[in-house]
VOPAGU-2260 file (C-alpha; in pm, 1 decimal, decimal comma):
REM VOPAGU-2260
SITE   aa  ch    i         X         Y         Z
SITE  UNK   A    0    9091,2   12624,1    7068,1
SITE  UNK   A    1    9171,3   12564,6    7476,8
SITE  UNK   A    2    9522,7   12733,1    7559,2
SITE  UNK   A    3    9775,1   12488,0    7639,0
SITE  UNK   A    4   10078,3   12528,1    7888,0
SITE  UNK   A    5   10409,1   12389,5    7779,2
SITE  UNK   A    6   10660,6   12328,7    8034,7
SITE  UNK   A    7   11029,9   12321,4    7894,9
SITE  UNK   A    8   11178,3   12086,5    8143,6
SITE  UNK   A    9   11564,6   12067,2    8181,6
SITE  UNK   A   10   11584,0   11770,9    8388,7
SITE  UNK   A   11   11284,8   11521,9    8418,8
SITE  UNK   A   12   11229,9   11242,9    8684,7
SITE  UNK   A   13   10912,9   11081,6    8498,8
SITE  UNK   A   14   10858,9   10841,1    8791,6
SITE  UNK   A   15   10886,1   10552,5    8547,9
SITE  UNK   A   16   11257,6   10513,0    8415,9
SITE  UNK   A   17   11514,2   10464,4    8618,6
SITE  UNK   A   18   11690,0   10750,8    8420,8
SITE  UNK   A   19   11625,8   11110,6    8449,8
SITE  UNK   A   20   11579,8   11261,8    8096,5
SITE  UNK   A   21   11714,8   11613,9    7933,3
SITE  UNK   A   22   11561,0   11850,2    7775,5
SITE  UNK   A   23   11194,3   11790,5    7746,4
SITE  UNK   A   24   10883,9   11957,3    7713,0
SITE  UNK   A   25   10560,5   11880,9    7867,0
SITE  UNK   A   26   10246,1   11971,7    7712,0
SITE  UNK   A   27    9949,3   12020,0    7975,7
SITE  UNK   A   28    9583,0   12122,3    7858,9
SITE  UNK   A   29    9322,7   12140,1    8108,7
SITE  UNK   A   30    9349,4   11929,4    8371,3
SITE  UNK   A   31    9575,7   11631,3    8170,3
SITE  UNK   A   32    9938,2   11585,7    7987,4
SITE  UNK   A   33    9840,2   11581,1    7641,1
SITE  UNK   A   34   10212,8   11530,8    7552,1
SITE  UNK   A   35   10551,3   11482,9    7582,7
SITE  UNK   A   36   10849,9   11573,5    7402,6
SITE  UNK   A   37   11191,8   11560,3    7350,2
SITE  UNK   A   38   11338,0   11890,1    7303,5
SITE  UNK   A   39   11208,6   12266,5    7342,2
SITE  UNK   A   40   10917,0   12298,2    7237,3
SITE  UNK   A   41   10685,8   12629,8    7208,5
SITE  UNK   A   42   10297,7   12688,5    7119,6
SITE  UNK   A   43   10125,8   12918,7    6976,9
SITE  UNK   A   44   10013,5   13279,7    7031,2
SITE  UNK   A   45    9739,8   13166,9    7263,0
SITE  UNK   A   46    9947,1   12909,4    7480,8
SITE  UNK   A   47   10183,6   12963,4    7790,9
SITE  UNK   A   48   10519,0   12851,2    7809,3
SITE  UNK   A   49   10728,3   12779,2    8150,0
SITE  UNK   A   50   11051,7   12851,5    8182,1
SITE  UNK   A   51   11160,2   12478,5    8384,4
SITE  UNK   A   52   11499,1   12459,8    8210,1
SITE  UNK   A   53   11745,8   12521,9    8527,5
SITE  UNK   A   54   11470,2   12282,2    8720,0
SITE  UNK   A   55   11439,0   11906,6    8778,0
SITE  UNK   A   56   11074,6   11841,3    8691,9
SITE  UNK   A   57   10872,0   11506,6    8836,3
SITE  UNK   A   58   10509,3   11402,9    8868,7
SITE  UNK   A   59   10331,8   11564,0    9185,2
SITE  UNK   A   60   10439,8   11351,7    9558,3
SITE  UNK   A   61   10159,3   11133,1    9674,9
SITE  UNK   A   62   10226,0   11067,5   10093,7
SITE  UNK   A   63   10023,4   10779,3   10142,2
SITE  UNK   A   64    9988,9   10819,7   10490,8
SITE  UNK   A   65    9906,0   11190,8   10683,5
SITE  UNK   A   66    9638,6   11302,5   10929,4
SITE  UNK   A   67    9537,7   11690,2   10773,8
SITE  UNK   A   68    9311,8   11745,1   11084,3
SITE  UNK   A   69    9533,7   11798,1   11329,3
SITE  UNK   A   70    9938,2   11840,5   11438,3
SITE  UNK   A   71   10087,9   11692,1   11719,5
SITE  UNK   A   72   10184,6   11966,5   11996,7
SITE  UNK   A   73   10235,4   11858,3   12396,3
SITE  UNK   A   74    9865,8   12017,0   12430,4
SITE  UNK   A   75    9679,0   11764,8   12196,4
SITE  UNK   A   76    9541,2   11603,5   12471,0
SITE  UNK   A   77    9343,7   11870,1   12617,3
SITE  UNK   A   78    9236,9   12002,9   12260,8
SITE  UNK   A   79    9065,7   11693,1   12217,5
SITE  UNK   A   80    8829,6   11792,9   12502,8
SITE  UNK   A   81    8820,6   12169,5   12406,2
SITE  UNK   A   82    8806,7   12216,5   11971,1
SITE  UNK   A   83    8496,6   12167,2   11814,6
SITE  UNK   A   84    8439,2   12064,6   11430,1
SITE  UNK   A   85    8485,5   12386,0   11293,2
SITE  UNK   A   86    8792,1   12513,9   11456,6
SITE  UNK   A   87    8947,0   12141,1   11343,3
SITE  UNK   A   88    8850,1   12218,9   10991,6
SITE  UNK   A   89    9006,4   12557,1   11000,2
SITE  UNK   A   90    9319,0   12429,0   11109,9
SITE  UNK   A   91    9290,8   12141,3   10845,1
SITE  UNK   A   92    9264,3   12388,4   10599,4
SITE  UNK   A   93    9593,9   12518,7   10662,5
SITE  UNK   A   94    9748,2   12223,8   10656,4
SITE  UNK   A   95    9599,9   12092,7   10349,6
SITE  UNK   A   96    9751,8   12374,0   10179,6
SITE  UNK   A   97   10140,9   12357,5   10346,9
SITE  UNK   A   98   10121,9   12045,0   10242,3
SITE  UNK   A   99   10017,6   12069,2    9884,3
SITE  UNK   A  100   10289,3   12378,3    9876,3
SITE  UNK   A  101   10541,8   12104,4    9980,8
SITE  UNK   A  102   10480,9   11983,5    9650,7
SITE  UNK   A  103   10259,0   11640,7    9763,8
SITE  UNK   A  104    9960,8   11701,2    9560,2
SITE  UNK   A  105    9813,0   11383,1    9653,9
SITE  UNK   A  106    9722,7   11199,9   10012,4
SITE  UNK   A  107    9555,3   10973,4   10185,6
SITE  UNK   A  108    9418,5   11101,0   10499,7
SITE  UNK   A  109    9421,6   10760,6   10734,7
SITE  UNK   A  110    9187,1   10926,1   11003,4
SITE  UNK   A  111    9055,7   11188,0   11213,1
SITE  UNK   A  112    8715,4   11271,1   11358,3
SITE  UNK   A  113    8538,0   11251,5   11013,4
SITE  UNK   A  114    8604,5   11641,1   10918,1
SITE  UNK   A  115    8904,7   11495,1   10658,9
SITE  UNK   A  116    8591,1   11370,0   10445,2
SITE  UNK   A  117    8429,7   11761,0   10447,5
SITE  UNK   A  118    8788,6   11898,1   10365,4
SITE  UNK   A  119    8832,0   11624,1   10059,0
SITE  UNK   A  120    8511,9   11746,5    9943,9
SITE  UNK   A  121    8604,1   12119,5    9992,1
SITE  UNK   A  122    8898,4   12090,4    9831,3
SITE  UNK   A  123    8707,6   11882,5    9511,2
SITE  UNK   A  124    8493,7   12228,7    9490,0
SITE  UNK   A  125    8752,8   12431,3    9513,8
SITE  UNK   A  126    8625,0   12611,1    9817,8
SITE  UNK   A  127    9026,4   12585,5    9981,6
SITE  UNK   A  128    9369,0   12462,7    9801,7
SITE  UNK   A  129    9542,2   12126,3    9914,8
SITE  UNK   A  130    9631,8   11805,8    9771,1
SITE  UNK   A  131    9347,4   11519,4    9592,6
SITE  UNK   A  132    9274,2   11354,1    9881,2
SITE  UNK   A  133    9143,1   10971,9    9980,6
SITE  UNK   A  134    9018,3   11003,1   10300,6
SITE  UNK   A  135    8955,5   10700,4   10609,0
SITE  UNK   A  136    8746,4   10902,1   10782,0
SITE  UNK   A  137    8786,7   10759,2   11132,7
SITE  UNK   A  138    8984,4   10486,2   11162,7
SITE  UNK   A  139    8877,7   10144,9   11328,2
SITE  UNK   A  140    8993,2    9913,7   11640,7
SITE  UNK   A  141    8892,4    9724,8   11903,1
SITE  UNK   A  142    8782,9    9813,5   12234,2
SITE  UNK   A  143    9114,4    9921,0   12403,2
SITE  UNK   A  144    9284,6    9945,3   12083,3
SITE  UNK   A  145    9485,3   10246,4   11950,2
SITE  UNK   A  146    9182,3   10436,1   11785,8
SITE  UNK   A  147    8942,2   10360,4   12067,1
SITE  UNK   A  148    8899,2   10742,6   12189,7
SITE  UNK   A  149    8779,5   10628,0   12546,7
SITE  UNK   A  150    9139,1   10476,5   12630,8
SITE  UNK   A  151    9285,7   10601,4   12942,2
SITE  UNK   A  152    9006,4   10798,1   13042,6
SITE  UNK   A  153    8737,7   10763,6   13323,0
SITE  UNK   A  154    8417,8   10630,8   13212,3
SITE  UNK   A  155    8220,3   10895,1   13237,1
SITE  UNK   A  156    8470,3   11138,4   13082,7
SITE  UNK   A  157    8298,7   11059,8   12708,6
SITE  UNK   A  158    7933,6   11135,6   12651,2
SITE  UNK   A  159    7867,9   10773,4   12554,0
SITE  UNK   A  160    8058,8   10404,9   12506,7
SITE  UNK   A  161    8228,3   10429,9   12159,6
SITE  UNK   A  162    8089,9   10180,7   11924,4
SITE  UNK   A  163    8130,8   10086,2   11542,7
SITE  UNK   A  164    7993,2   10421,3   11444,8
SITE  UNK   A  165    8266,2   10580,4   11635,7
SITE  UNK   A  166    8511,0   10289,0   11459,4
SITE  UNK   A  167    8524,8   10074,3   11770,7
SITE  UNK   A  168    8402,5    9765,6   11693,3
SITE  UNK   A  169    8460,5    9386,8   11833,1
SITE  UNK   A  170    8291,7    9079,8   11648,3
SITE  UNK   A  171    8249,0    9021,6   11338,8
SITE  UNK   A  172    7915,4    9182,9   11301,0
SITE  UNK   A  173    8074,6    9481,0   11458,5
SITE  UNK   A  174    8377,8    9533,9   11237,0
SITE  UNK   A  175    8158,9    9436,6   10965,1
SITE  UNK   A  176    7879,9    9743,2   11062,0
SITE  UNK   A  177    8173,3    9983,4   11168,7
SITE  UNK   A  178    8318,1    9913,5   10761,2
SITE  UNK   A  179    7975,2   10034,5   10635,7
SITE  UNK   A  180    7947,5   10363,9   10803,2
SITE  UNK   A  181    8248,1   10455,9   10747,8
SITE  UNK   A  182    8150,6   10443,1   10390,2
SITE  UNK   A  183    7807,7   10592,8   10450,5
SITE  UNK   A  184    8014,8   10885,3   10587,2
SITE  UNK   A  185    8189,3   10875,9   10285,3
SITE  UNK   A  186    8547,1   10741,4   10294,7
SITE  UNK   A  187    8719,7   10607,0    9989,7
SITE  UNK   A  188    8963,5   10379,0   10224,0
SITE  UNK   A  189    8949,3   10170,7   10562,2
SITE  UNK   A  190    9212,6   10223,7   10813,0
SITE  UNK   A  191    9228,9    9980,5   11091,7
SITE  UNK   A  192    9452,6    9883,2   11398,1
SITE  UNK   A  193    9556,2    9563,2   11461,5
SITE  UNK   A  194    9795,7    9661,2   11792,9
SITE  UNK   A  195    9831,2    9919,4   11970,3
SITE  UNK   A  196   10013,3   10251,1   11939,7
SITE  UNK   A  197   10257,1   10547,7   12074,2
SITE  UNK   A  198   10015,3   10851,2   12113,4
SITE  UNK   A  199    9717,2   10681,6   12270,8
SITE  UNK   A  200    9754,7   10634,1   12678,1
SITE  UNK   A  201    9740,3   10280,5   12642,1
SITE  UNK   A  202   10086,6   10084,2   12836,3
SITE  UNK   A  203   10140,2    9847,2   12536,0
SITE  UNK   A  204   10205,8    9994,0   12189,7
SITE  UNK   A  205   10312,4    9670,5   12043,0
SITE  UNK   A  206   10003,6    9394,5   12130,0
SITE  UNK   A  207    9788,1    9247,9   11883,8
SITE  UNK   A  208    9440,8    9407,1   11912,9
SITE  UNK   A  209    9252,0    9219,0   11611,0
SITE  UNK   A  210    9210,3    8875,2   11548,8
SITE  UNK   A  211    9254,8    8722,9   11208,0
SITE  UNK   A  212    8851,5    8622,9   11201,6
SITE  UNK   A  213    8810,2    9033,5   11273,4
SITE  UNK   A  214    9020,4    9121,7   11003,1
SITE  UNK   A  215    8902,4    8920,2   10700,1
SITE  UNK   A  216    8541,2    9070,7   10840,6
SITE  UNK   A  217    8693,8    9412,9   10748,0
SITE  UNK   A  218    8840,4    9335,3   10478,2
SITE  UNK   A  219    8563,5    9148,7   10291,5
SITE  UNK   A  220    8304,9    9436,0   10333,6
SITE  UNK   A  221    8489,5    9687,5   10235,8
SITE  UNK   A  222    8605,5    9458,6    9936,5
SITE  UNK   A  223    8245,9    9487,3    9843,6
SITE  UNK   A  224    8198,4    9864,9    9916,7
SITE  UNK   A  225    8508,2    9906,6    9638,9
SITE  UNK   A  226    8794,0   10014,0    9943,8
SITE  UNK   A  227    9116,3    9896,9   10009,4
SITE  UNK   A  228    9220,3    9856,6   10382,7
SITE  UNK   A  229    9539,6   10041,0   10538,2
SITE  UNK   A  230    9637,0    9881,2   10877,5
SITE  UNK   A  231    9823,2   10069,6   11159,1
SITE  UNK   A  232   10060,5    9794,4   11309,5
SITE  UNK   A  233   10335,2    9788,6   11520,2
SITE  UNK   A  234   10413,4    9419,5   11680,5
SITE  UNK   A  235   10500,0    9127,0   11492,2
SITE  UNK   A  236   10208,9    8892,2   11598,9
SITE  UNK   A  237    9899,5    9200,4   11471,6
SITE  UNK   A  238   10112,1    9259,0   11161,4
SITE  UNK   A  239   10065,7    8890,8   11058,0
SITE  UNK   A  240    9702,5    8859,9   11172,1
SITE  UNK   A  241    9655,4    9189,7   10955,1
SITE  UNK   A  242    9846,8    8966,2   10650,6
SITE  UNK   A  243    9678,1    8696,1   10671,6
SITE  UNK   A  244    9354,1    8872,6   10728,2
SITE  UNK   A  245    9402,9    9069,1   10346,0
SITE  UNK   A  246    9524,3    9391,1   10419,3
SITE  UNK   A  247    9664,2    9568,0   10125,4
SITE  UNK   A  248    9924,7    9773,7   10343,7
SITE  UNK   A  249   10107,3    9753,7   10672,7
SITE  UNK   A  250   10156,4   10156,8   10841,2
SITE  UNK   A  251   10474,3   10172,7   10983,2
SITE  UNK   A  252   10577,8    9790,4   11073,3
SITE  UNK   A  253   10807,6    9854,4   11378,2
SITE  UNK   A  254   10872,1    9523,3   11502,3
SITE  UNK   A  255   10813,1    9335,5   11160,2
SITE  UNK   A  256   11027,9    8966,2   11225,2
SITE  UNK   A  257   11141,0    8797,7   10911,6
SITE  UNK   A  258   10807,4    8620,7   10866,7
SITE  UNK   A  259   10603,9    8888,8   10847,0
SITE  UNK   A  260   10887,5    9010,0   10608,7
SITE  UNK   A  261   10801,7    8633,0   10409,7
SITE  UNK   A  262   10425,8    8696,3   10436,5
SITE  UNK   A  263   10414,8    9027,7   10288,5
SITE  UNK   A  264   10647,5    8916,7    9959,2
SITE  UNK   A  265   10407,1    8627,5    9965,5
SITE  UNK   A  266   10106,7    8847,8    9997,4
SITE  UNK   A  267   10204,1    9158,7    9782,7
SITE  UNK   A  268   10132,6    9359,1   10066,9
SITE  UNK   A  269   10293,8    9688,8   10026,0
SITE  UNK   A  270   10470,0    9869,4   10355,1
SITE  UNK   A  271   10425,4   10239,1   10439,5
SITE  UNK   A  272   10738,4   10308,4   10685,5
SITE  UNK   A  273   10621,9   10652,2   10808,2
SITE  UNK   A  274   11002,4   10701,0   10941,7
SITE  UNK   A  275   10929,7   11091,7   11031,7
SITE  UNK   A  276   10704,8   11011,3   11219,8
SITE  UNK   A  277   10880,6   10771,5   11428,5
SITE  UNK   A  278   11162,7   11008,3   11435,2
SITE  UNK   A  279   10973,7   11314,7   11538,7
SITE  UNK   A  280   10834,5   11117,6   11816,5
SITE  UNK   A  281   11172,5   10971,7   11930,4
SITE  UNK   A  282   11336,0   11335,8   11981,8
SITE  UNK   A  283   11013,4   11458,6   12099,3
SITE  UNK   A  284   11035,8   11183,0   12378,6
SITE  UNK   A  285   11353,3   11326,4   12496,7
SITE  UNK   A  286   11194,1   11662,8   12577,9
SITE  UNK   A  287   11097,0   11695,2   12963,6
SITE  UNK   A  288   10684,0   11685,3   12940,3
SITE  UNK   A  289   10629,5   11712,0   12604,4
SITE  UNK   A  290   10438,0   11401,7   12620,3
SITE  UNK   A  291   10242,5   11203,5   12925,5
SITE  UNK   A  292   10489,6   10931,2   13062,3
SITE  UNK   A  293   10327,4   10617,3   12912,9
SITE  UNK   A  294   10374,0   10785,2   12546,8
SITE  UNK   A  295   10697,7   10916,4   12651,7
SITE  UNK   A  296   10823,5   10528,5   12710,8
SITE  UNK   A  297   10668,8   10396,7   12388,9
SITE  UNK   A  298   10773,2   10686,2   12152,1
SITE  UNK   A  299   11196,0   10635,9   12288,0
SITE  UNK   A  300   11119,0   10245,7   12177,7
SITE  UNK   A  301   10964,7   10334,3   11855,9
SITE  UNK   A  302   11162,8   10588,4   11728,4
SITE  UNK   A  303   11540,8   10433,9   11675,1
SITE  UNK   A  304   11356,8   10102,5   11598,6
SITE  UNK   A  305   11135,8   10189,0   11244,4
SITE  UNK   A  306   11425,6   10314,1   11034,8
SITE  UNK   A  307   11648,5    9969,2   11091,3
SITE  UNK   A  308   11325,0    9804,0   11007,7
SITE  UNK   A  309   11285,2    9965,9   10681,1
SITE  UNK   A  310   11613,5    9928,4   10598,2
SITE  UNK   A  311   11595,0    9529,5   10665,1
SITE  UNK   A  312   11236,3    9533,7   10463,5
SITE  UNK   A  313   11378,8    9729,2   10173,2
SITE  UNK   A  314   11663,7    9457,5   10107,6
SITE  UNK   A  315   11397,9    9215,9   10116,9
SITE  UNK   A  316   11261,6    9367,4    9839,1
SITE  UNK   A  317   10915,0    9447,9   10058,2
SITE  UNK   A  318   10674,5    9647,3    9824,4
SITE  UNK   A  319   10729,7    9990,4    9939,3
SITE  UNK   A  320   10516,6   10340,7    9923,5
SITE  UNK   A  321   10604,4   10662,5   10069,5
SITE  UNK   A  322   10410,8   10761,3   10370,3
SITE  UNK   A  323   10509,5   11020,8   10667,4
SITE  UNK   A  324   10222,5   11002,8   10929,2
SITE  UNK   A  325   10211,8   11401,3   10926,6
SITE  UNK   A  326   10099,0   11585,0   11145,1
SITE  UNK   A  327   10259,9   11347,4   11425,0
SITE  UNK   A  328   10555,8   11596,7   11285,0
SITE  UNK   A  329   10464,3   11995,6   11175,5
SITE  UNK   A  330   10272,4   11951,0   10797,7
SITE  UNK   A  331   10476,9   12085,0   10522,2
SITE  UNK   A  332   10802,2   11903,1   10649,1
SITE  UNK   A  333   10708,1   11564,6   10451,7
SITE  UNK   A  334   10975,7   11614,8   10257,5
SITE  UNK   A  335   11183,3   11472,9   10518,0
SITE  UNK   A  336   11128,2   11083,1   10493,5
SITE  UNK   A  337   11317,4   11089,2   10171,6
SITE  UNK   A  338   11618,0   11168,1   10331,5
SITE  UNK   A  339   11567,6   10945,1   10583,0
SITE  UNK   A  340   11450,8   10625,2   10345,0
SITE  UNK   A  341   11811,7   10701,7   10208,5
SITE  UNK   A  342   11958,1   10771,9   10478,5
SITE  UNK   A  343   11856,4   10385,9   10546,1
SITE  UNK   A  344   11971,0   10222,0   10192,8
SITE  UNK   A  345   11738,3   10329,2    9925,9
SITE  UNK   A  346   11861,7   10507,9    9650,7
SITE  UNK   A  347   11705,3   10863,2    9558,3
SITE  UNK   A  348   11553,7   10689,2    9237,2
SITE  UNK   A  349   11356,1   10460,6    9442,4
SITE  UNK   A  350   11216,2   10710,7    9685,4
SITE  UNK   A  351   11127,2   10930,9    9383,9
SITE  UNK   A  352   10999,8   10610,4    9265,2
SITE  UNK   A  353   10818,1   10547,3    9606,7
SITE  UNK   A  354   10665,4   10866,9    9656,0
SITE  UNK   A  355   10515,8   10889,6    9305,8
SITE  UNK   A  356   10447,5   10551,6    9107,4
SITE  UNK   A  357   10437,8   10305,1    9320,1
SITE  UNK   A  358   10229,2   10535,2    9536,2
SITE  UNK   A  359    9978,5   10573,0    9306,3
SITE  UNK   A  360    9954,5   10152,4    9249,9
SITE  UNK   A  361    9904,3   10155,8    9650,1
SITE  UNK   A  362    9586,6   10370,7    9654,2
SITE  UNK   A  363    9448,2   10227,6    9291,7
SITE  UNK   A  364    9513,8   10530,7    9079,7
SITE  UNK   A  365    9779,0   10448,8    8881,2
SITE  UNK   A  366    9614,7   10506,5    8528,9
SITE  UNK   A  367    9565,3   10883,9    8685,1
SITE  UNK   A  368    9851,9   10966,1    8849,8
SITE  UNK   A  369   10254,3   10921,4    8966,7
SITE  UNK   A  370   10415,1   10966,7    8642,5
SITE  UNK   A  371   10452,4   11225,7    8366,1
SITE  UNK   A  372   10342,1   11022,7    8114,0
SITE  UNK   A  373   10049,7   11169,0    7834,9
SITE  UNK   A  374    9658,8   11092,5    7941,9
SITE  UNK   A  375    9742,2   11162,7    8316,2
SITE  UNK   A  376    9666,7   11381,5    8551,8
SITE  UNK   A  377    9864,6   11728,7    8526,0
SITE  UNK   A  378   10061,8   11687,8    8886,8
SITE  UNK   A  379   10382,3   11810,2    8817,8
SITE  UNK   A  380   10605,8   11984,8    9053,6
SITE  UNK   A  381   11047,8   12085,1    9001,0
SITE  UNK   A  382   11271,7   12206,8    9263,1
SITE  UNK   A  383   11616,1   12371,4    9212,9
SITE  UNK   A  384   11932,0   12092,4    9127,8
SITE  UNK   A  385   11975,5   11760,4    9085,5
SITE  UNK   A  386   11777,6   11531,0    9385,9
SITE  UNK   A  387   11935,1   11251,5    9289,2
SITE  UNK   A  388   12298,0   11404,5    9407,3
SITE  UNK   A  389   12153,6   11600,9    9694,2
SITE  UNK   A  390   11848,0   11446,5    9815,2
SITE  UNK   A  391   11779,1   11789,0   10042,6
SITE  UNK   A  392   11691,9   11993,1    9726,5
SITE  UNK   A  393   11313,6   11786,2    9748,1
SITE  UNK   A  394   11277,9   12001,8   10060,4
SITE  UNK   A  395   11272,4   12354,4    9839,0
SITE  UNK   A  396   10986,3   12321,8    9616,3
SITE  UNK   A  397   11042,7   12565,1    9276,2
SITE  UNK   A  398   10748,3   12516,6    9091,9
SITE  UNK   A  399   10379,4   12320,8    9177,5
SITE  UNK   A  400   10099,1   12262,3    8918,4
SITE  UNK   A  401    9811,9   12057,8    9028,5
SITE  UNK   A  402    9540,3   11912,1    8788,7
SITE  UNK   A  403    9712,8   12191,4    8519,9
SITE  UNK   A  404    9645,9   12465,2    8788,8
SITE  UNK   A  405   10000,9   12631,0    8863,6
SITE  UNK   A  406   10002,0   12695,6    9228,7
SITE  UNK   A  407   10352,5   12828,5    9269,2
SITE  UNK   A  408   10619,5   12905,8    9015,7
């Protein structure tokens, strides 16, 4: 008979209820919850038993929205011309693991140079430790566009014009090719642009840089490839182009108007506010050189602006799903967007509830994970006190189990 683990929880968040349940025990064998139980309860001789009685106890965090290659420092520029593969997936690896340690033991990677795919499958062997990953690969825009790596540069600075295989793609037939090998590569999701950014050297951050026509393109091939589509927008007119176009989820929204607001409740698109990110890059702004002028300017516009526009989506009642941008901020720190999403008007139930359940119904594995419920996925994590009084306490991770493998306790 397989040894079971059964985890006497004092306090459980199941990422379902909207109440927090006492004294229950959790009953993991394998890889899956085989039960769950009011009470104490104990095996026998052969099982393990975990102590989680002083602990609050919730379903594994899920940030729908990091970047495990890499972390933003004021010499990312120039390590773009001087790291090769290997020393990006070294670093990746560490950062895979702070983050599962910070108790998110699922994310979706929206985009690097293509090494996220080799780490997702490294981490699927067990070869390093870090989160279940869905992956983007690299991301897709137009020429010019946020993800085009060529912007700002001199022509002959890049070995060769970036095209769909490097996700740059314009037409149709383009967007369309540029969908396909990113699934060749291996990807489980699309990310795409549809205006421009804050770290790229582009002067507008806020321009639409798809049009609708584009869009659908993406969105109907990797429809038939089985992949959602993530879309990095910040101005009103490419987050309602993206909409319209099918998107399932808008990344961090900054100058959403009220009819993109209307189109999304009309659309069931969800929203992935990514406020660390725009508040890391905000205070980061304020520091002499840290970043090139023409991200400097962007990043002070950005950052007070994304946290007022969550809190005006959120009363809405926008479809929302916890996402950070890491590694725009240091890894490991993810924790932080809870206290800012209440910091802005959610309650810590909702968060929770954002970071785990509705989470999972973002990135289509709901029937496997975000909840503590019996038949899913053992990803179960407790800190020290109550986070719905003290919000902070998500920040000190007590005890991490992924897929019934106890990685800190």
């Amino acid at each position: 008979m397989a040894q079971k683990t059964y985890l006497q929880c004092g306090r459980l968040i199941d990422g379902v209820s909207d109440k927090e349940h006492t004294s229950v025990t959790i009953i993991v064998e394998g890889k899956k919850i085989i039960g769950v139980k009011d009470g104490y309860v104990s095996g026998g001789a052969t099982d393990s038993t975990i102590d989680l009685k002083n602990k609050t106890v919730m379903p594994g965090f899920i940030d729908c929205h990091v970047h495990l290659e890499s972390q933003y420092s004021k010499t990312s520029f120039a390590d773009g011309f001087r790291e090769k593969d290997a020393d990006i997936a070294f670093q990746a690896a560490v950062y895979a693991k702070r983050t599962l340690m910070a108790g998110f033991t699922t994310v979706r990677d929206l985009g690097g140079s293509g090494v996220n795919i080799s780490l997702r499958n490294a981490i699927n062997q067990g070869l390093t430790d870090g989160p279940n990953m869905l992956t983007a690969g690299k991301a897709i825009s137009a020429t010019g566009g946020h993800m085009d790596p060529s912007v700002g540069l001199r022509e002959d600075a890049m070995r060769k014009t970036p095209g769909p295989e490097e996700g740059v793609a314009d037409g149709r037939d383009e967007c369309i090719k540029a969908v396909r090998y990113q699934f060749k590569a291996g990807a489980n999701v699309i990310k795409i642009a549809s205006t421009g950014g804050v770290l790229d050297l582009s002067t507008e951050g806020s321009g639409a840089e798809f049009s609708i026509d584009e869009i659908k393109a993406i969105v109907e091939t990797a429809k038939d490839y089985g992949m959602k589509v993530a879309c990095h927008a910040h101005g009103a007119e490419g987050i309602r182009r993206a909409i319209l176009g099918g998107v399932t989820s808008i990344e961090h929204g900054t100058f959403m108007d009220d009819e993109d607001i209307e189109l999304m409740k009309k659309y069931n698109v969800w929203y992935v506010p990514t406020l660390t990110a725009g508040r890391s890059v905000g205070d980061s702004a304020n520091i002499p050189g840290y970043f090139p002028p023409v991200v400097a300017a962007k990043a002070k516009q950005v950052g007070p602006t994304i946290q007022k526009t969550f809190a005006k989506a959120y009363k809405a009642g926008v479809k929302i799903a916890f996402g950070t941008d890491a590694g725009v901020y240091p890894h490991g720190k993810n924790y932080l967007e809870f206290q800012f999403m209440t910091e802005a008007g959610m309650p810590a139930m909702e968060a929770i509830k954002a970071a785990t359940i509705n989470a999972a119904d973002l990135l289509g594995i709901k029937n496997e994970r975000g909840s503590v419920e019996t038949g899913k996925v053992a990803d179960i994590i407790a800190v020290e006190g109550n986070p719905l009084q003290d919000i902070t306490t998500l920040g000190r991770m007590a005890f991490i189990m992924k897929e019934g493998k106890v990685y800190k306790k």
